[in-house]
ZAMIGU-175867 format. One line per 10 residues: number of its first residue (from 1); for each residue x negated, y, z of N, C-alpha, C, O. Coordinates in steps of 0.2 Angstrom, whole numbers, plus 2048, in hexadecimal, padded with zeros to 3 digits. Each point is the difference from the previous one (the first is absolute). Example, Ala and Ser with C-alpha at 12.3 -4.5 7.8 and 13.67 -1.06 7.14 Angstrom:
BEGIN
1	7BE 7E4 827 804 806 800 7FC 806 800 7FB 7FF 803  807 806 7F9 7FC 806 801 804 805 803 7FD 806 801
//
This chain:
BEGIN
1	7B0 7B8 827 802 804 7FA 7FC 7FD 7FA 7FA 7FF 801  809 801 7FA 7FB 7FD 7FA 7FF 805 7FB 803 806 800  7F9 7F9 7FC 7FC 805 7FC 807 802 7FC 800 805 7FD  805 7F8 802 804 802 7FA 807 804 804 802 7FD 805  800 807 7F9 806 800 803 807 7FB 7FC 802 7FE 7FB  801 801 80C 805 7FA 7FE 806 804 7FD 804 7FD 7FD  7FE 80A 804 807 801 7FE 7FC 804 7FA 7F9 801 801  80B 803 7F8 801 805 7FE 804 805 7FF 806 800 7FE  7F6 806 804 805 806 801 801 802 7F8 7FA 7FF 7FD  80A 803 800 803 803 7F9 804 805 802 803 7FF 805
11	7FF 807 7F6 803 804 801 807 7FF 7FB 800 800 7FA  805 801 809 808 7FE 7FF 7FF 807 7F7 801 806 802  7FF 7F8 7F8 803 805 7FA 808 7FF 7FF 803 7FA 800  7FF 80C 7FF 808 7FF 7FE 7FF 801 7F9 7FC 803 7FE  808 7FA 7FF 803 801 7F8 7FB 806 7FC 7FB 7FF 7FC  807 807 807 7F9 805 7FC 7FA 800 800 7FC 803 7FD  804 7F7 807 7F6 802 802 7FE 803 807 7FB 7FE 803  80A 807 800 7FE 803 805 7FE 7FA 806 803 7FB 800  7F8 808 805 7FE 7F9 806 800 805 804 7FC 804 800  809 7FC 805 801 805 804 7FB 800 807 7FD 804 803
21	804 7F7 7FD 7F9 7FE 808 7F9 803 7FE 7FC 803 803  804 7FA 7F6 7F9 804 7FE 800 807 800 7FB 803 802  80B 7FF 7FB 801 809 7FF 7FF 803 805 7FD 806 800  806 7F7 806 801 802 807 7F8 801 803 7FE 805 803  7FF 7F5 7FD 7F9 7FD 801 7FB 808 7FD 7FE 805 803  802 7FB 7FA 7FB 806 7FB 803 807 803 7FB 804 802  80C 7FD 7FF 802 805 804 7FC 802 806 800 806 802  7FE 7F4 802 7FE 802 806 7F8 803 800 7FB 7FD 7FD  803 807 807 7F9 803 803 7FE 7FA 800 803 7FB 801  7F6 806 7FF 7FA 7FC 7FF 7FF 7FA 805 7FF 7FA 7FF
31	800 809 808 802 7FD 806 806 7FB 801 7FE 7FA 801  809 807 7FE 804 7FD 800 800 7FC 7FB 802 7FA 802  7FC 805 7F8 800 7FC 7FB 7FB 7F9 801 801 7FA 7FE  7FA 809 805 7F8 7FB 802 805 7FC 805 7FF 7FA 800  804 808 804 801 7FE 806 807 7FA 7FD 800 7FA 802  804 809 7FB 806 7FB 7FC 7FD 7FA 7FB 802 7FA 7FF  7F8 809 7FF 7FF 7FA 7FC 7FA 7F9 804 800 7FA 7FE  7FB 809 807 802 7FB 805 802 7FD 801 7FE 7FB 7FD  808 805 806 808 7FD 802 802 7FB 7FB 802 7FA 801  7FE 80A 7F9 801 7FC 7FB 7FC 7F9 800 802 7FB 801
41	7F7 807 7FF 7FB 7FB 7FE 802 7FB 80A 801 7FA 7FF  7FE 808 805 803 7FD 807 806 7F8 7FE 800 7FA 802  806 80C 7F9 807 7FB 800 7FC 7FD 7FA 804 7FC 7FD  7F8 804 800 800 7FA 7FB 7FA 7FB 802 7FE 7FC 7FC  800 804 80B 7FC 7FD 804 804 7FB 804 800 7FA 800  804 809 804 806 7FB 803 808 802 801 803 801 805  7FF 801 7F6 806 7FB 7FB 805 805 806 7FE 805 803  808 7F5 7FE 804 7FF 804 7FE 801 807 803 804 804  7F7 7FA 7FF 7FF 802 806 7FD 806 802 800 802 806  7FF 802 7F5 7FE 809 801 808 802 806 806 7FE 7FE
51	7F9 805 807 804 801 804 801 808 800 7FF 803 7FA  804 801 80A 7FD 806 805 7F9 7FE 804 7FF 7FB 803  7FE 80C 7FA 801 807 7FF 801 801 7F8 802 805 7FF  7FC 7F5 7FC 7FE 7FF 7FA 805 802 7FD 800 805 7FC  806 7F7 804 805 7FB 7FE 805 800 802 800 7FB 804  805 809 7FB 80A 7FD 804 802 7FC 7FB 7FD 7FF 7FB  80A 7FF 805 806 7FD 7FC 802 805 802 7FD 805 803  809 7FC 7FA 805 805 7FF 806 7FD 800 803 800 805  7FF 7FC 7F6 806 7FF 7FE 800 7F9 7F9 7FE 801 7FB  805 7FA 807 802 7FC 7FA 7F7 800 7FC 800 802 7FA
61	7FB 7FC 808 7FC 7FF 7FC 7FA 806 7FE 7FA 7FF 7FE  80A 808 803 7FC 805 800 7FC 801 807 802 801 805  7F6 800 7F8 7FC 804 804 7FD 804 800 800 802 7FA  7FC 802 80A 7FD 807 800 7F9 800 803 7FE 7FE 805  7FE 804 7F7 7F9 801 7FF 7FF 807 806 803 806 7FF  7F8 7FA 808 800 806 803 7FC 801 7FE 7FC 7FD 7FD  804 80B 804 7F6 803 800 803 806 806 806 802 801  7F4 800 803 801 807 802 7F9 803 800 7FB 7FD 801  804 80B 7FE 7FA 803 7FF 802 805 804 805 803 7FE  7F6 800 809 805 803 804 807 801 802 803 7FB 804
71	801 80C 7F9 808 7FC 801 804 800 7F9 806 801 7FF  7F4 7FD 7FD 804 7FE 7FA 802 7FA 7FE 7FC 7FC 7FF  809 802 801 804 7F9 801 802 7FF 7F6 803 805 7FE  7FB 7F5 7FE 803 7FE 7FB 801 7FB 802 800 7FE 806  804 7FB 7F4 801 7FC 7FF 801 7FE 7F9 802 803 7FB  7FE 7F7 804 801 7FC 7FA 803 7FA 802 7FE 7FC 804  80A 803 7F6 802 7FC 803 7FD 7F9 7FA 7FC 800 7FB  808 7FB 808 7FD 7F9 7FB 803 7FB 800 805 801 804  7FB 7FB 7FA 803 7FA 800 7FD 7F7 7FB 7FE 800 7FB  803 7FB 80B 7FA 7FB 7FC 805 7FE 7F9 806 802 7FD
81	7F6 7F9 800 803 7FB 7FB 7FA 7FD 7FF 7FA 803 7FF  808 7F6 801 7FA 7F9 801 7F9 803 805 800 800 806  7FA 802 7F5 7FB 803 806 7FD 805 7FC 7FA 800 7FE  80C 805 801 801 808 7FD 802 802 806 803 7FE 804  7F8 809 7FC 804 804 804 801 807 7FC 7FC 804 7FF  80D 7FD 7FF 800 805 7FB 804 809 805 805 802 803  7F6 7FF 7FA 800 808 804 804 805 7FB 800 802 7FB  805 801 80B 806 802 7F9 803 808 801 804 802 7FC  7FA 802 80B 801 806 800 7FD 804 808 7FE 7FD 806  801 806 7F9 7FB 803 807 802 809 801 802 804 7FC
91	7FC 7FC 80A 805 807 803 7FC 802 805 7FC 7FC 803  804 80A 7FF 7FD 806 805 805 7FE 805 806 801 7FF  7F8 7FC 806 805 7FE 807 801 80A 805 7FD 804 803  806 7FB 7FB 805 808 806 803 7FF 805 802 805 804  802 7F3 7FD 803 800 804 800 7F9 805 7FB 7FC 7FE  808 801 807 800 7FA 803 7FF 7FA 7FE 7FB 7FC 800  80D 805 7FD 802 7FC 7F9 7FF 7FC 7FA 803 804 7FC  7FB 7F8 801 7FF 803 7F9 806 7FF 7FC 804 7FC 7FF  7FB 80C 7FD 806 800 7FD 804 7F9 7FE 7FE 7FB 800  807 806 7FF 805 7FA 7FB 800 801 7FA 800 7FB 7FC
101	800 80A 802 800 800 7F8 7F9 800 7FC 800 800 7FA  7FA 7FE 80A 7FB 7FD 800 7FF 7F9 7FF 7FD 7FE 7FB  806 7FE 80C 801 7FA 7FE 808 7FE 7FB 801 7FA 7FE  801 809 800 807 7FD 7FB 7FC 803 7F9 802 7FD 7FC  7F8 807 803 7FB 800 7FA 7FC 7FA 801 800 7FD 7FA  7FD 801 80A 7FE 7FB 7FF 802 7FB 7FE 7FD 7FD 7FC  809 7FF 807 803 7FA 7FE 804 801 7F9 803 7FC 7FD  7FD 80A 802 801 801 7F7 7FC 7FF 7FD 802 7FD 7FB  7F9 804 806 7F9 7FE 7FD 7FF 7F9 800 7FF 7FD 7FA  802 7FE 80C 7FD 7FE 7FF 808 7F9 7FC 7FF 7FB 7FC
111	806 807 805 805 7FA 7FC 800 803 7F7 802 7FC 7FB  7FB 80C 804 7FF 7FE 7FB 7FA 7FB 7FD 800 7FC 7FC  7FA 807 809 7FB 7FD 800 800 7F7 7FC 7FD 7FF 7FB  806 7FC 809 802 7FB 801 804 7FF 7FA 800 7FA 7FD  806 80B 801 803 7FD 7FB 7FC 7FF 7F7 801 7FC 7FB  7FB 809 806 7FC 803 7FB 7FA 7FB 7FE 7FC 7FF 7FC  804 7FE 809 7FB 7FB 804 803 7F9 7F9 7FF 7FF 7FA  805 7FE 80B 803 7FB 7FC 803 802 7FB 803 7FB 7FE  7FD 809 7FE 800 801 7F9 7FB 7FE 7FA 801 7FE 7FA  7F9 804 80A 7FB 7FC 7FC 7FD 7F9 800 7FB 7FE 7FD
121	809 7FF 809 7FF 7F9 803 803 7FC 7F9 801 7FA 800
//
């Protein structure tokens, strides 16, 4: 491991300003939070290779950041760009699953993300 971290995590803003992962991030207990930002600091240690228990795929490019503190389950989803990791909505897990209208938030975010991107290219 080297003194630097090789990816960076940034948090996904849309058009108003709001940063929803961050928004989400602050909503949680102090516990939960310490533990997500970890993770955080974890996936910006090793990238793509962060696995389970850390790290799933989901779907087309989208992943999910775990935590659990007792039987409280969050997530954060994410998605790379070059050696970005941009963090774009996060959710109290309740169920097996993760929702779908979770990950179809995310790949919203993230093709606005990318178009808003090359705009200022």
């Amino acid at each position: 491991m080297s003194w630097m971290a090789r990816f960076v995590a940034e948090f996904y803003e849309r058009e108003n300003g709001e940063q929803p992962a961050r928004e989400f991030l602050l909503s949680l207990d102090k516990k939960m939070r310490a533990k997500m930002l970890m993770i955080i600091g974890v996936l910006q240690d090793n990238g793509y290779e962060l696995r389970e228990p850390y790290s799933k795929h989901l779907s087309e490019g989208i992943f999910e950041l775990r935590a659990q503190v007792g039987s409280d389950i969050s997530r954060v989803l994410y998605f790379y760009v070059d050696q970005r990791i941009v963090l774009t909505n996060g959710f109290i897990k309740k169920t097996q699953k993760t929702p779908p209208q979770e990950i179809e938030k995310a790949k919203r975010y993230r093709a606005d993300y990318l178009s808003r991107r090359r705009e200022t290219k």
